[in-house]
MIZATOR-538531 format. One record per residue (C-alpha): residue number from 1; residue in three letters; z, y, x. Coordinates in Angstrom, 3 decimals. Example, Ala and Ser with C-alpha at 12.3 -4.5 7.8 and 13.67 -1.06 7.14 Angstrom:
2
ATOM, 1, ALA, 7.800, -4.500, 12.300
ATOM, 2, SER, 7.140, -1.060, 13.670
END
This chain:
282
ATOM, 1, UNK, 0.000, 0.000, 0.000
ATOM, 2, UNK, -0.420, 3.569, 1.426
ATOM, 3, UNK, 1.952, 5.567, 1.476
ATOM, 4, UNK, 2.237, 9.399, 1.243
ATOM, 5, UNK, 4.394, 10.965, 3.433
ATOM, 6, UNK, 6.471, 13.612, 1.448
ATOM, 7, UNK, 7.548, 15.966, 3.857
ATOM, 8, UNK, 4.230, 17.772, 4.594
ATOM, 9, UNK, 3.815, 18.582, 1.109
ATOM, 10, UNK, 6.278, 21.127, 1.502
ATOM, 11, UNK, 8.823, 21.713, 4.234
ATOM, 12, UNK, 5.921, 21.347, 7.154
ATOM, 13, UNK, 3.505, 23.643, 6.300
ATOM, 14, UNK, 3.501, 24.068, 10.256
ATOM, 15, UNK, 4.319, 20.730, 11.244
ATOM, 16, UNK, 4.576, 17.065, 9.939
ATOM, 17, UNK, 5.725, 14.155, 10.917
ATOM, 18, UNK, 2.577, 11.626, 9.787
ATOM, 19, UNK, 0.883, 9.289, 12.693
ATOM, 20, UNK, 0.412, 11.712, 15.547
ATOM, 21, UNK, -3.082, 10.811, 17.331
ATOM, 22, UNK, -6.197, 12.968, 17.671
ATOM, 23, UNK, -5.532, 16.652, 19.685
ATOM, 24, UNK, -5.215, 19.815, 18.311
ATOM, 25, UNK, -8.009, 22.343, 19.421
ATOM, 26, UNK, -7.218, 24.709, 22.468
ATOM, 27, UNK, -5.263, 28.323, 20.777
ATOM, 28, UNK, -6.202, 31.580, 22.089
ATOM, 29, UNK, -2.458, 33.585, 21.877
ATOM, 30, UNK, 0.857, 32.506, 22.741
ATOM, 31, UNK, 3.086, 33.624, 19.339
ATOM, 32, UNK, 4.885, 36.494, 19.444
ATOM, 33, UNK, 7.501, 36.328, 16.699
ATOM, 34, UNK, 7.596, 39.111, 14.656
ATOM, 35, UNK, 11.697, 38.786, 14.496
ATOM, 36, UNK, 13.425, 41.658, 16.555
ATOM, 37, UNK, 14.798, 40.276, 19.858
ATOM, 38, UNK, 18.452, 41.631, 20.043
ATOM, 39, UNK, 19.566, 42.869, 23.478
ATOM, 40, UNK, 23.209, 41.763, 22.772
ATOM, 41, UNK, 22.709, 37.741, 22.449
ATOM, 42, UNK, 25.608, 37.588, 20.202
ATOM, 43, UNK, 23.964, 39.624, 17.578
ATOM, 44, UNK, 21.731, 37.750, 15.047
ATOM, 45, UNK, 18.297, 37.747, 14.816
ATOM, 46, UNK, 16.251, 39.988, 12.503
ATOM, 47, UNK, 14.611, 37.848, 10.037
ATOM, 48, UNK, 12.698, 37.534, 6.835
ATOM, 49, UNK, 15.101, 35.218, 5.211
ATOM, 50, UNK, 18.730, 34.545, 4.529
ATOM, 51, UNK, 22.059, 32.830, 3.349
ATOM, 52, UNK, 21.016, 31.706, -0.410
ATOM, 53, UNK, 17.253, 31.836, -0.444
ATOM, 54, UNK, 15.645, 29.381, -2.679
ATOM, 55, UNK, 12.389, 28.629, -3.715
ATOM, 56, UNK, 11.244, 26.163, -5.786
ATOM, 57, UNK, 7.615, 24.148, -5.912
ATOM, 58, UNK, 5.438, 22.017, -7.985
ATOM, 59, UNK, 3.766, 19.398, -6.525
ATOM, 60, UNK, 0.135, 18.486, -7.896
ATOM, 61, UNK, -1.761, 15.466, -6.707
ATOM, 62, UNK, -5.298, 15.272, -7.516
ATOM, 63, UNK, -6.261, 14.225, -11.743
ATOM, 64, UNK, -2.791, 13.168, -11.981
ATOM, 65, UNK, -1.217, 16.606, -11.845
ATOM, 66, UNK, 2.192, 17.758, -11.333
ATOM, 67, UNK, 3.892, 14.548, -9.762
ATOM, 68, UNK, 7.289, 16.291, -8.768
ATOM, 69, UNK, 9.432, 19.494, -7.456
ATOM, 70, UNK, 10.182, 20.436, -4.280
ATOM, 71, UNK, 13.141, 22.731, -3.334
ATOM, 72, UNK, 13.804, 24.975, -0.142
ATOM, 73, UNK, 16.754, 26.204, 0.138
ATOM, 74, UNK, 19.406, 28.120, 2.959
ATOM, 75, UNK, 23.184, 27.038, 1.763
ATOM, 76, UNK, 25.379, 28.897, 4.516
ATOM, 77, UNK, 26.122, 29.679, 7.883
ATOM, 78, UNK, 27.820, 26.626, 9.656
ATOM, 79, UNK, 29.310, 26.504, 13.169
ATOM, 80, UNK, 27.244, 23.975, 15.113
ATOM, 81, UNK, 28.230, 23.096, 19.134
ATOM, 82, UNK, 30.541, 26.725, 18.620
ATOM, 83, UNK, 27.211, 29.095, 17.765
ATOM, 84, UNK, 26.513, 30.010, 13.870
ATOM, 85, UNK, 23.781, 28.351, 12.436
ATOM, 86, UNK, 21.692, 28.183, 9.175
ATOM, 87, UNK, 22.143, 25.572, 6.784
ATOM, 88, UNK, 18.708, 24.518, 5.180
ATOM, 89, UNK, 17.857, 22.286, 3.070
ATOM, 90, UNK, 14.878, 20.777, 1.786
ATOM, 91, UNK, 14.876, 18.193, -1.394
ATOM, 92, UNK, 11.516, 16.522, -2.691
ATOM, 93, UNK, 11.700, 14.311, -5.723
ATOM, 94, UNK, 9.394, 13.071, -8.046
ATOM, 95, UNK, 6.332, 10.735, -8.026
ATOM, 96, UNK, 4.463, 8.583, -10.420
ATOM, 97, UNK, 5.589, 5.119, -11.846
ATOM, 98, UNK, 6.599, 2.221, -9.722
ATOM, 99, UNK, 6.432, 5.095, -6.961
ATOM, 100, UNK, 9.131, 7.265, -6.964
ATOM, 101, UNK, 10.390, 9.593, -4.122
ATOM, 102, UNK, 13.849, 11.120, -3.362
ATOM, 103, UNK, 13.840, 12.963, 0.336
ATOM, 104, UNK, 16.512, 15.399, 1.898
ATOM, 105, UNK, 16.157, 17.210, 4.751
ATOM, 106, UNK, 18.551, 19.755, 6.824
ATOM, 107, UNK, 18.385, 21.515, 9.806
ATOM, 108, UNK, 20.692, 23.834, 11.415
ATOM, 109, UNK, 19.167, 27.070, 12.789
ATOM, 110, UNK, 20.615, 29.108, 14.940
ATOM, 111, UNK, 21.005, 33.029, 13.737
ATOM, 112, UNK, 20.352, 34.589, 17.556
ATOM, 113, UNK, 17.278, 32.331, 18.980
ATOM, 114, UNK, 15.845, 30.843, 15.632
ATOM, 115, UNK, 15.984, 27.099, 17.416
ATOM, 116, UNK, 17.237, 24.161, 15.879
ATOM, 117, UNK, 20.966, 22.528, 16.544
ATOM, 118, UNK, 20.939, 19.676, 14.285
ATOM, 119, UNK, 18.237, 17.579, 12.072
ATOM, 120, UNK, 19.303, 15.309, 9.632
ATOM, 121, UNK, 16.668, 12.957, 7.697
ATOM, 122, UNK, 17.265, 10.831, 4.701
ATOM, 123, UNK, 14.182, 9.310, 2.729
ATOM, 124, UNK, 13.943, 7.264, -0.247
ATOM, 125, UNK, 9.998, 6.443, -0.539
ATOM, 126, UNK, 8.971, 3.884, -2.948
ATOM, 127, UNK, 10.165, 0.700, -0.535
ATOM, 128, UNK, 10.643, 2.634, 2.393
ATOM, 129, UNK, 13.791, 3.999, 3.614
ATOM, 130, UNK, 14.968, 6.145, 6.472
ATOM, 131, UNK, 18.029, 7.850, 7.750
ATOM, 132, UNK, 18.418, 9.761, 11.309
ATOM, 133, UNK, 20.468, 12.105, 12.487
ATOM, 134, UNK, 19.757, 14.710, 15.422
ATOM, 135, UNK, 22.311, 16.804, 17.289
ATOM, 136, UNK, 20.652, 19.061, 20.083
ATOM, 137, UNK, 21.881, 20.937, 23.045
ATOM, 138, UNK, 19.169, 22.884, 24.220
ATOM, 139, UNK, 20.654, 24.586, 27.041
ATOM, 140, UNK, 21.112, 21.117, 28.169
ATOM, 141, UNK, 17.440, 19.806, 27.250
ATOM, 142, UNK, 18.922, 16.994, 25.916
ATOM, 143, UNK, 19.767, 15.560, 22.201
ATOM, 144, UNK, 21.685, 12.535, 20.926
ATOM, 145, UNK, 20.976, 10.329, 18.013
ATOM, 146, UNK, 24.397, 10.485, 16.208
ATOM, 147, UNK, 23.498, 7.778, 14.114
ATOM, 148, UNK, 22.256, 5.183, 16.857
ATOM, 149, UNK, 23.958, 6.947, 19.973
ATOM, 150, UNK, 20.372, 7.087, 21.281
ATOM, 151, UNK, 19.554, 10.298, 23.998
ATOM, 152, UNK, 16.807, 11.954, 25.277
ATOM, 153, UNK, 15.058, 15.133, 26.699
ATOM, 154, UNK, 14.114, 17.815, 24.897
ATOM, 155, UNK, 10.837, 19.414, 25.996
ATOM, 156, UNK, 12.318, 23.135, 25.594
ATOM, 157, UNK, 14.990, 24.941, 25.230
ATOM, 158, UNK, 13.892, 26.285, 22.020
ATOM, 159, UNK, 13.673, 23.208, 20.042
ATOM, 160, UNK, 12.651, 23.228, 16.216
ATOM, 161, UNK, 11.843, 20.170, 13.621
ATOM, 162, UNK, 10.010, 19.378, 10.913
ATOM, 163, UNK, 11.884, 22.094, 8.683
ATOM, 164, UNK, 13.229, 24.366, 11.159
ATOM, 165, UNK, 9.425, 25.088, 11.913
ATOM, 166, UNK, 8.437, 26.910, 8.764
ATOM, 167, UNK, 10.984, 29.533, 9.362
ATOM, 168, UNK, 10.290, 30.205, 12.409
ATOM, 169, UNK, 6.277, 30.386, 11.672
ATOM, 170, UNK, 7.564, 32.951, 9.040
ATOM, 171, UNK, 8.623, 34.846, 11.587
ATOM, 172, UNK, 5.655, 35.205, 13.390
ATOM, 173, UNK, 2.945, 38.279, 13.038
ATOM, 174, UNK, 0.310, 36.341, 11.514
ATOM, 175, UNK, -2.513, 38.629, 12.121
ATOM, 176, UNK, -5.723, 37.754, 11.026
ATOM, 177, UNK, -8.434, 36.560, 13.072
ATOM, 178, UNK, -5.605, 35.293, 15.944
ATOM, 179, UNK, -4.313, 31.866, 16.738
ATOM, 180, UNK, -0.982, 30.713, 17.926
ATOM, 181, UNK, -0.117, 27.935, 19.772
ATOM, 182, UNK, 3.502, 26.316, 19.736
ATOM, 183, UNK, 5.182, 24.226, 22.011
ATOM, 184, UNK, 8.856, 23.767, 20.594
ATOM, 185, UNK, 8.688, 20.381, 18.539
ATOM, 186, UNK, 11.445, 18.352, 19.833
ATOM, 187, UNK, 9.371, 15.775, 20.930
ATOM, 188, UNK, 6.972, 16.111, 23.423
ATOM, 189, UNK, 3.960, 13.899, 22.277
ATOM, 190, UNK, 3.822, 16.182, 18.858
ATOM, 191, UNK, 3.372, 19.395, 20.900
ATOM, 192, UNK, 0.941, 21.637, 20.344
ATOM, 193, UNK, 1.208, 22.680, 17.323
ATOM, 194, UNK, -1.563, 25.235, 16.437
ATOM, 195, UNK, -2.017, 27.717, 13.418
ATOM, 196, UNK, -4.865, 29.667, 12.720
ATOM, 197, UNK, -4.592, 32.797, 10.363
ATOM, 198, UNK, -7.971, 32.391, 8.714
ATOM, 199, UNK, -7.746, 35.895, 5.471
ATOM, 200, UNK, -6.260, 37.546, 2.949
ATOM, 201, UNK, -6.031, 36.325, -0.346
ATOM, 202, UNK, -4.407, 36.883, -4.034
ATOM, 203, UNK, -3.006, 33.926, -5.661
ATOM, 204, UNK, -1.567, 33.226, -8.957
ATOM, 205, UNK, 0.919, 30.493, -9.092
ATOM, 206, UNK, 3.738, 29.957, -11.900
ATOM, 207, UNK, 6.073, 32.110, -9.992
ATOM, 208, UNK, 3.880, 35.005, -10.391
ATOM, 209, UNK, 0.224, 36.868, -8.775
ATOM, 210, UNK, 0.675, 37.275, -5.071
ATOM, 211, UNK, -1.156, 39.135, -2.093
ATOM, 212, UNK, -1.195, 36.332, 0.293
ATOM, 213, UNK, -2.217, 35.480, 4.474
ATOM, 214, UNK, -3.778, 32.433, 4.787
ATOM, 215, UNK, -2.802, 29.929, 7.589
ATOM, 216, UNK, -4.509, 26.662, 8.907
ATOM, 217, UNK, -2.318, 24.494, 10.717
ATOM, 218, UNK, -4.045, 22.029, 13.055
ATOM, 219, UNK, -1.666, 19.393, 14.144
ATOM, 220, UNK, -2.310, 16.472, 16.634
ATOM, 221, UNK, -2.569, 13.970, 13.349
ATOM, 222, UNK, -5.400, 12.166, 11.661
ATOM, 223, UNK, -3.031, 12.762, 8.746
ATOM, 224, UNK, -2.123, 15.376, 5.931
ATOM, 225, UNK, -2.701, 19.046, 8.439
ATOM, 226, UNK, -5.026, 17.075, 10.692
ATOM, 227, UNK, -8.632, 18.905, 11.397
ATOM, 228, UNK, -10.051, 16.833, 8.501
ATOM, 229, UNK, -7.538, 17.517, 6.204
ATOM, 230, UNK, -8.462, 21.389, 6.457
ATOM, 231, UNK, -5.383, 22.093, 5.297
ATOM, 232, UNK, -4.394, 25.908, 3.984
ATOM, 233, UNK, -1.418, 27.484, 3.526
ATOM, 234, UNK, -0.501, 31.101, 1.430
ATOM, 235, UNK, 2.039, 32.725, 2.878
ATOM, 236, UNK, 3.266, 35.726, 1.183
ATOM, 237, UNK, 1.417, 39.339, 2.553
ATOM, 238, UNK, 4.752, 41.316, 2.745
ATOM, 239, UNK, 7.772, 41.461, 4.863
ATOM, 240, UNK, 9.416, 38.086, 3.138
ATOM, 241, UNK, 6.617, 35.849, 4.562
ATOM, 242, UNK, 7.250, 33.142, 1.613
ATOM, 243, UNK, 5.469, 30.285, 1.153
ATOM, 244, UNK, 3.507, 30.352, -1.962
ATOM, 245, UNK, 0.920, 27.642, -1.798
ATOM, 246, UNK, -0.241, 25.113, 0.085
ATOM, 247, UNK, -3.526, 23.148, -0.197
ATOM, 248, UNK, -5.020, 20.063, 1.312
ATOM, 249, UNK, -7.400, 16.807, 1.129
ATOM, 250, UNK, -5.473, 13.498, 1.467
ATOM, 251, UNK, -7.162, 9.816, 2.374
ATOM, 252, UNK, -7.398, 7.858, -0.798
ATOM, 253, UNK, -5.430, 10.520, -3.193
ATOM, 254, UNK, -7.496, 13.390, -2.858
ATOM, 255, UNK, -6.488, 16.859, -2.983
ATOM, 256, UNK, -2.978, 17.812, -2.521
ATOM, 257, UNK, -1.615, 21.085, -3.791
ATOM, 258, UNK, 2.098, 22.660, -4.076
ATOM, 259, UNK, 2.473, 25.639, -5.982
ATOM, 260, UNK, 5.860, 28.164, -5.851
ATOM, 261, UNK, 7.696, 28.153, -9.430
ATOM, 262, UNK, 10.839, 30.297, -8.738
ATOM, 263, UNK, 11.951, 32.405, -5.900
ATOM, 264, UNK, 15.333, 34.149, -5.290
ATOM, 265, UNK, 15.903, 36.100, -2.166
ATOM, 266, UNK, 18.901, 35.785, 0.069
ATOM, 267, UNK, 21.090, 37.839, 1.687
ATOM, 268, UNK, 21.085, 39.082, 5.214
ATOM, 269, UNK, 23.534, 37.508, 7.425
ATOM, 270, UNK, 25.975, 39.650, 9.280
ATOM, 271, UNK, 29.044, 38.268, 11.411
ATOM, 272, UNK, 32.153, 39.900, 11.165
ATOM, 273, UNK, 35.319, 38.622, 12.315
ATOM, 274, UNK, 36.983, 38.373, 8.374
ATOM, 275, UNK, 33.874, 36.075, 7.446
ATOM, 276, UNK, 34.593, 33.023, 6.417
ATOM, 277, UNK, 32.334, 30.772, 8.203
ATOM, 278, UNK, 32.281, 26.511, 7.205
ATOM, 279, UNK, 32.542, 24.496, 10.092
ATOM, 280, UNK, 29.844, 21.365, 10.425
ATOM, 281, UNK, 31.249, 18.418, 8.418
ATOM, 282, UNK, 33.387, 19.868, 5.998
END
């Protein structure tokens, strides 16, 4: 039976983690992100998102139509390896009979350098199941599997995953006509990832009309954002950068669209010594 992977159709509209094989086309720019650099490293990044953002998708497969709801959402600032991070989460549930599909995914962000701390997976895909569970140190270049005790390298000191990825990318300038070339998946063999911003474009989705910059991601994949896919996605033309559609062509299932239903903004984060602030775990 094939199986669709459920975590391009939303949280990597930069990245995915489907098959990796054929390679991504050379980029012409390194990304600059668009986020203001702080000269105190203890002060948080400037970003277009924040603690309680949440926006909500339907996902549309082909004839069959809307097939289930995706959710993206940033629950709080949590203390990961002593640094602040953001909590984000992203749930995708639905499918057709006999195939359903129940997937949560979080990483931990840190506010000052946008990289992720901690990745946690847990899929429920018709017959197939998978848990893992990341914890980074990139000033160390390492990670550890806290589920299997497994270890590695990490090929930067910047490392994002699969979800961690899409804020970042909305961080970026995405200037028409340029192409940006990123080299901070945690694993190495899944490195570059390359987006193209191809136009402009108004959209209407259920969420509302929206004045939009189109990206195509080009991933080293034969899969979902591989170059035959010819995948697009609609970010939002303003300073919020959200992602309001995303388009593709999938082997044996055709096209594959997600659409944004609700958005609500969240709040900026600022530390202060009387925050509260939830440690990891609780």
């Amino acid at each position: 039976m094939y199986r669709l992977n459920w975590v391009p159709i939303l949280g990597t509209a930069v990245w995915l983690g489907l098959a990796l094989g054929s390679s991504a086309a050379n980029a012409d720019a390194a990304p600059t992100p668009a986020h203001e650099e702080a000269a105190d490293p203890r002060t948080p990044a400037v970003v277009p998102f924040g603690v309680g953002e949440r926006a909500t998708y339907q996902v549309r497969l082909g004839r069959l139509g809307s097939v289930g709801e995706g959710t993206m959402h940033i629950s709080g600032i949590e203390i990961v390896d002593s640094r602040p991070t953001y909590r984000t989460q992203l749930q995708i549930r639905g499918g057709i009979p006999l195939a359903r599909v129940d997937d949560t995914f979080e990483s931990w962000i840190d506010v000052h350098g946008l990289f992720s701390r901690r990745y946690h997976q847990d899929q429920k895909e018709v017959r197939f199941e998978r848990q893992r569970k990341f914890d980074f140190f990139p000033e160390r270049r390492t990670f550890r599997r806290t589920d299997t005790g497994e270890t590695g390298t990490l090929p930067t000191d910047r490392p994002l995953d699969e979800v961690s990825f899409l804020y970042y990318a909305r961080t970026l300038p995405l200037r028409v006509g340029e192409t940006y070339t990123l080299n901070q998946y945690f694993r190495d063999d899944g490195n570059p990832v390359v987006l193209r911003v191809l136009r402009r474009e108004t959209v209407r989705v259920p969420a509302g009309t929206f004045n939009t910059i189109v990206v195509q991601p080009v991933i080293r994949t034969r899969g979902l954002f591989g170059e035959g896919g010819q995948a697009e996605v609609f970010f939002s033309d303003d300073e919020r950068r959200i992602l309001v559609q995303m388009r593709s062509r999938v082997r044996l299932v055709g096209s594959l669209s997600l659409h944004l239903q609700e958005y609500q903004a969240g709040r900026p984060y600022v530390a202060t010594p009387s925050q509260p602030v939830r440690t990891s775990g609780e």
